[in-house]
C-alpha positions as CSV (number, residue, x, y, z in Angstrom):
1,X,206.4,-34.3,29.5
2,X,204.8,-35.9,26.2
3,X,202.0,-34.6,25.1
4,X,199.7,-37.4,23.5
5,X,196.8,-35.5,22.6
6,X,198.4,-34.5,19.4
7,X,199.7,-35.8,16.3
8,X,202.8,-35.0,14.9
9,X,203.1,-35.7,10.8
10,X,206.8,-36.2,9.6
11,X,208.3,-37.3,6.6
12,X,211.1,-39.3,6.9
13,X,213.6,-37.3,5.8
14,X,212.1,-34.7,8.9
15,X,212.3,-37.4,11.1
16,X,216.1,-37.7,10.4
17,X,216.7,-34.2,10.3
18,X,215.4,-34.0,14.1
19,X,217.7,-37.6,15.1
20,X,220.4,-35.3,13.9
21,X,219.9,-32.2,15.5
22,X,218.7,-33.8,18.8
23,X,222.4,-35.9,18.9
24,X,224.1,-32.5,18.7
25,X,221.9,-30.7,21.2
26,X,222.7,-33.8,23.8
27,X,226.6,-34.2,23.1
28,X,228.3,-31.0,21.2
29,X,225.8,-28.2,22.5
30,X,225.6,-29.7,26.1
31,X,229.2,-30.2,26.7
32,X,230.3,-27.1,25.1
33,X,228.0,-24.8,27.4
34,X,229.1,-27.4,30.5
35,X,232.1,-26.2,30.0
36,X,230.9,-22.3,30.2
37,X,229.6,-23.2,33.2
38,X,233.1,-24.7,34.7
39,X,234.6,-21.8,33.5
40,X,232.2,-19.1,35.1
41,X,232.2,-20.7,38.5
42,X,235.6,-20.3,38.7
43,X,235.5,-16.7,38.4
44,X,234.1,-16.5,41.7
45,X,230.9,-15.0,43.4
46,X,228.1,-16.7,41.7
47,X,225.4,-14.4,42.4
48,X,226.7,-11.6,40.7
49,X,228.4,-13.2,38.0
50,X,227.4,-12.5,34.6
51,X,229.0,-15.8,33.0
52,X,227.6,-17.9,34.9
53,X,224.0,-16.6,34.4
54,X,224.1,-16.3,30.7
55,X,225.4,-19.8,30.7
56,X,222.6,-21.1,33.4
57,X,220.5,-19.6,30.6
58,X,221.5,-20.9,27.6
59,X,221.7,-24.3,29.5
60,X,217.8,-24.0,30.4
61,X,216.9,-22.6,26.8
62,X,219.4,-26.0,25.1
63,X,217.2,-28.4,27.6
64,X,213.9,-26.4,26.4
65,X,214.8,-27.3,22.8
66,X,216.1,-30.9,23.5
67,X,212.5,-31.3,25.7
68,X,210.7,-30.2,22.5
69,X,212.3,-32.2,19.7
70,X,212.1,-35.1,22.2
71,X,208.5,-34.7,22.1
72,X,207.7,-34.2,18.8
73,X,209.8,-37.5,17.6
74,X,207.7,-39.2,20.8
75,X,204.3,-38.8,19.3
76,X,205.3,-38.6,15.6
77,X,203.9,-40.2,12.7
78,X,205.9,-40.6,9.8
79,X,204.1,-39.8,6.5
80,X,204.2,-42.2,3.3
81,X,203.9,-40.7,0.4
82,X,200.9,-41.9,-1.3
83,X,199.2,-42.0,-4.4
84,X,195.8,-40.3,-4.5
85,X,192.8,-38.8,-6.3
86,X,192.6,-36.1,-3.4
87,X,194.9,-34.1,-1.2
88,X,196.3,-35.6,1.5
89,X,199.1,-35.1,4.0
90,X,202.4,-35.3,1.9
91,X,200.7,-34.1,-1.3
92,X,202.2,-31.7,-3.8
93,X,200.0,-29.6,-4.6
94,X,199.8,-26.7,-7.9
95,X,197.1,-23.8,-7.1
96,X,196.1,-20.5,-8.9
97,X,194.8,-17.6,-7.1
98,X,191.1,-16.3,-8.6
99,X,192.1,-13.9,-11.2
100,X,195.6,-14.3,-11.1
101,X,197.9,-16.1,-13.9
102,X,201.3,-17.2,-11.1
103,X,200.7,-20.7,-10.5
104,X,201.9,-21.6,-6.0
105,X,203.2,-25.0,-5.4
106,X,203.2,-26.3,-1.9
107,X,203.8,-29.6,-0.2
108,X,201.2,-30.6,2.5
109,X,203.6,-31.2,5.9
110,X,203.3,-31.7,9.7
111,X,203.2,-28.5,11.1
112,X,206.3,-29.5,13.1
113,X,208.0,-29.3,9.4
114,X,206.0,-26.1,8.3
115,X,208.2,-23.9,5.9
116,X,206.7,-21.4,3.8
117,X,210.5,-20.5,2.2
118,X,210.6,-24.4,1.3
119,X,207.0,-24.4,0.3
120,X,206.1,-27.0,2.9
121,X,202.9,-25.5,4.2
122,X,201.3,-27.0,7.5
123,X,197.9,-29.4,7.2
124,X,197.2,-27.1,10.5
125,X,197.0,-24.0,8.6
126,X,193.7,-22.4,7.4
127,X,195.1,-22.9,3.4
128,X,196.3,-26.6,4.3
129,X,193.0,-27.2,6.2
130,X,190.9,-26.0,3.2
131,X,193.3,-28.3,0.8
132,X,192.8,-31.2,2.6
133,X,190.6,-33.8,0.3
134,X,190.5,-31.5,-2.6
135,X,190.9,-32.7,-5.8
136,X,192.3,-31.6,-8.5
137,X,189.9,-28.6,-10.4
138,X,188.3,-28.0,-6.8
139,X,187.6,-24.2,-6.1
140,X,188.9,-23.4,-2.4
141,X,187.6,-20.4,-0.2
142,X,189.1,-19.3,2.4
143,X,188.1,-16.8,4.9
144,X,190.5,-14.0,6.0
145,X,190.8,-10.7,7.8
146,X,190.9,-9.1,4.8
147,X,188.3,-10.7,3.2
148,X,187.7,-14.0,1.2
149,X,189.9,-15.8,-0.9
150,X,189.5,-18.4,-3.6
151,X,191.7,-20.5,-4.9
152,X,191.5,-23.4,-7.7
153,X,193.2,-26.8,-7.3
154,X,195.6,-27.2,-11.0
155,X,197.4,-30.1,-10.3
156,X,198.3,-33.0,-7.3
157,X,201.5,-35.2,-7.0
């Protein structure tokens, strides 16, 4: 089912990523867990036959994720990089944390391409949702569990 309500942001090179995977999912992954499947029923009593379920399993959890990346490329939007005086989606950003010296560089994403390892931080999150149409020298505040932080905008891309 596509869900329409929502956005999905992608860069292009996400996009492609996602063509990829999904081709594998449909032909490689499907076929090879098919085959588990042709396998296990020929060992017999299905209903108390270990194969069989684990592949009926990892055949429902394969369509799950082929569902999924179906509907995320279905209602995506593919992000231009863009010059701009303020942050936007696809930005590269530079902050410093109040009182600290370690400059954090992140690049604004789609929360379906969210990766905190890769720096790619969602414009869903409560930092990306504060950094949105900031500028650069802007103080950010954010409001946490553990109290406030503050942040200041050192350079865009």
């Amino acid at each position: 089912m596509v869900n329409t309500s929502n956005k999905e942001y992608l860069t292009k090179t996400k996009q492609k990523e996602l063509v990829t995977e999904l081709n594998q999912l449909k032909t490689v992954e499907r076929k090879a867990i098919a085959e588990k499947l042709d396998y296990a029923r020929g060992l017999g009593d299905l209903s108390e036959n270990a194969e069989y379920h684990d592949a009926r399993d990892q055949q429902s959890d394969l369509e799950t994720k082929i569902e999924h990346i179906e509907n995320i490329l279905n209602i995506a939007e593919i992000v231009t990089v863009k010059k701009s005086d303020t942050i936007i989606l696809g930005s590269k950003v530079t902050i410093q944390k109040s009182g600290g010296n370690a400059d954090i560089n992140y690049e604004l994403v789609g929360s379906a391409e969210a990766d905190m390892l890769a720096q790619k931080l969602s414009h869903e999150s409560p930092l990306g949702q504060a950094m949105l149409g900031k500028a650069v020298g802007d103080a950010i505040s954010l409001e946490t569990p553990n109290g406030t932080l503050k942040y200041k905008i050192k350079k865009l891309a």
